[in-house]
N, C-alpha and C positions, 0 to 999 in steps of 0.2 A: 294695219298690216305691218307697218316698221316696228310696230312695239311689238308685235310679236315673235317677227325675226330678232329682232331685239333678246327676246326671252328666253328664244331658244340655244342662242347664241350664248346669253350668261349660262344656262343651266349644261349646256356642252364645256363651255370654258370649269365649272366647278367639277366638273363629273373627271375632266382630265388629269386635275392638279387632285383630286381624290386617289384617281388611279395610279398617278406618280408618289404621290408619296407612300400607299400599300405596297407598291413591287420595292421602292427604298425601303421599307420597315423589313419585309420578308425575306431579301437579299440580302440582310447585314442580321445575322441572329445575334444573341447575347450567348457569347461565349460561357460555358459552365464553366467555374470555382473549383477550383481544384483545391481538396484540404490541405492544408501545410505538411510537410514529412518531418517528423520526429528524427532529431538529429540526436547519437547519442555523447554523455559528456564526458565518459570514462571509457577505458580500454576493456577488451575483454575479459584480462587479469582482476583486474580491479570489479569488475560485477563475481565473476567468479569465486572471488575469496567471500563477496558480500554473500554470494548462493550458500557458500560451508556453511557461514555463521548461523543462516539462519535455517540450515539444513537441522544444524546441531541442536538449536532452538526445537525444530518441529520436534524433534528426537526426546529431549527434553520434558516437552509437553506431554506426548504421547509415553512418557515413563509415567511422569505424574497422573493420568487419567487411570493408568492401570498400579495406580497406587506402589510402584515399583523404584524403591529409597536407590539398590543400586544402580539402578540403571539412568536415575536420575541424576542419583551424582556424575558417572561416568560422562554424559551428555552436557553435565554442564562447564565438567573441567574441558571438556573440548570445544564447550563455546567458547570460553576464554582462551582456549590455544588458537583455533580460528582468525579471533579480534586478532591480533598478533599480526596475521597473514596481508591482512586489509594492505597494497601498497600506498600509505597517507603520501607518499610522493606525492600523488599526481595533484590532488588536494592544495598539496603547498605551490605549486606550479602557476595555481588559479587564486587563492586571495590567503595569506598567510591567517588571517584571523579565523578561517574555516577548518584550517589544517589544526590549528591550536586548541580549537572546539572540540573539533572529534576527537584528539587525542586523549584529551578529559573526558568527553563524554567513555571513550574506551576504557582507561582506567577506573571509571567509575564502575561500568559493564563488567568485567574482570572483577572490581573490589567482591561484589553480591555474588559472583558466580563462587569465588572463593568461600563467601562464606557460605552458601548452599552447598558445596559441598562438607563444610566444615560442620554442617548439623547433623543430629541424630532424631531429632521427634520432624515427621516429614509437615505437618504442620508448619512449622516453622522454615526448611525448605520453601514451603509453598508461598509464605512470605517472602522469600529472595526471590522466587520467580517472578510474583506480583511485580515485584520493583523493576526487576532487569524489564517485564514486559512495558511498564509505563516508561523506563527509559528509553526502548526503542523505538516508539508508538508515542506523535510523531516525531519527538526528538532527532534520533538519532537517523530517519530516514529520513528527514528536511536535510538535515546538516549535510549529508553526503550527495543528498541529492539521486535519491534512491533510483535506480533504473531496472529494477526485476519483475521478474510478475506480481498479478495483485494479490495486497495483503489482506486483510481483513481483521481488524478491530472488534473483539470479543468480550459481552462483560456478562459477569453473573453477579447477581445482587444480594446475592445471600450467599456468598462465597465462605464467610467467615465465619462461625458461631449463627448462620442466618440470619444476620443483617450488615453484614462487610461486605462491601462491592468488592467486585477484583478483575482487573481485564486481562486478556492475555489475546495472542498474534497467532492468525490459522491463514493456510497458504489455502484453504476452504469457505464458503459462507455456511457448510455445517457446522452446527454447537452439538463438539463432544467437549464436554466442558473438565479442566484440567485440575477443578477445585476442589469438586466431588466427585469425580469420576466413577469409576463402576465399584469402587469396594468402600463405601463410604461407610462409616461406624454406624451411623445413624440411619442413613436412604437406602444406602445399598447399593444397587443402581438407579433407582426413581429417580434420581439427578443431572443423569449425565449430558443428558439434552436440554438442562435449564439453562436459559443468559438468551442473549440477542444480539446480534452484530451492530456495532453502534458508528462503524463508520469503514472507509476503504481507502487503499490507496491505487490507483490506476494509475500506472506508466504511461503503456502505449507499445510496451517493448514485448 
């Protein structure tokens, strides 16, 4: 008889310390993880003049696709007026070696836009654009510390003579591609949607 008072006794005392620790488990939740907030690093000035540049760029591009030499030029002498705009203050404010970076990388950006405009066979155009796009991609959007909407990384693989790659920068993940675009000598337009997005830049902003 006492062992089995006994029994009941242990099996009440465990059933207790069960029930107390259930109502402490379920009276204290795990509070949900809030994601981190995007804080941004530049002023509104300083995104904005970055918006022109590469406003002028898309402008640019979409000359090129529609095979259009002046209007090409036009967009890319105001890419390089643009660069200009960028306030590199704030840049220098935050680590002098970054300020010094872009500066180069800008004059460098300006050198090819100069020369794109300076050609006459849009081929060759088309090569200064290759280059300013590989300059800004990721270059020149590490270095600042890009904060606009996402970009998109563009390559055609047969850009050139049909086996020269070439990338270029779309504020889209569609390929309207800028290499052969719709008046090509040879495609026509059968091209204009050749290439593949080879990579992105996501903000947050």
């Amino acid at each position: 008889m006492k062992k089995m008072i006994a029994f009941i006794v242990l099996i009440l005392a465990a059933f207790s310390i069960y029930w107390f620790l259930l109502r402490t488990k379920d009276s204290n939740p795990q509070e949900v993880k809030q994601a981190p907030i995007s804080v941004k690093t530049h002023s509104d000035s300083f995104n904005l003049a970055v918006k022109n540049v590469l406003d002028a760029y898309y402008n640019m591009k979409d000359a090129f696709v529609e095979a259009d030499i002046v209007q090409a030029k036009l967009y890319a002498a105001q890419f390089a007026n643009q660069l200009d705009s960028i306030p590199l203050v704030e840049l220098e404010k935050d680590k002098k070696a970054i300020y010094e970076t872009v500066k180069l990388n800008i004059a460098d950006l300006q050198a090819n836009a100069t020369s794109l405009v300076a050609q006459t066979d849009i081929t060759e155009m088309r090569y200064d654009f290759r280059t300013i796009s590989d300059m800004l991609y990721p270059g020149f959007f590490k270095t600042i510390n890009y904060e606009g909407p996402t970009v998109y990384l563009q390559n055609c693989p047969m850009a050139f003579d049909g086996d020269k790659d070439a990338n270029w920068i779309s504020n889209s993940n569609e390929i309207v591609n800028p290499y052969l675009g719709k008046k090509d000598p040879k495609y026509k337009a059968g091209m204009l949607n050749c290439g593949e997005v080879k990579d992105s830049l996501v903000t947050g902003f």
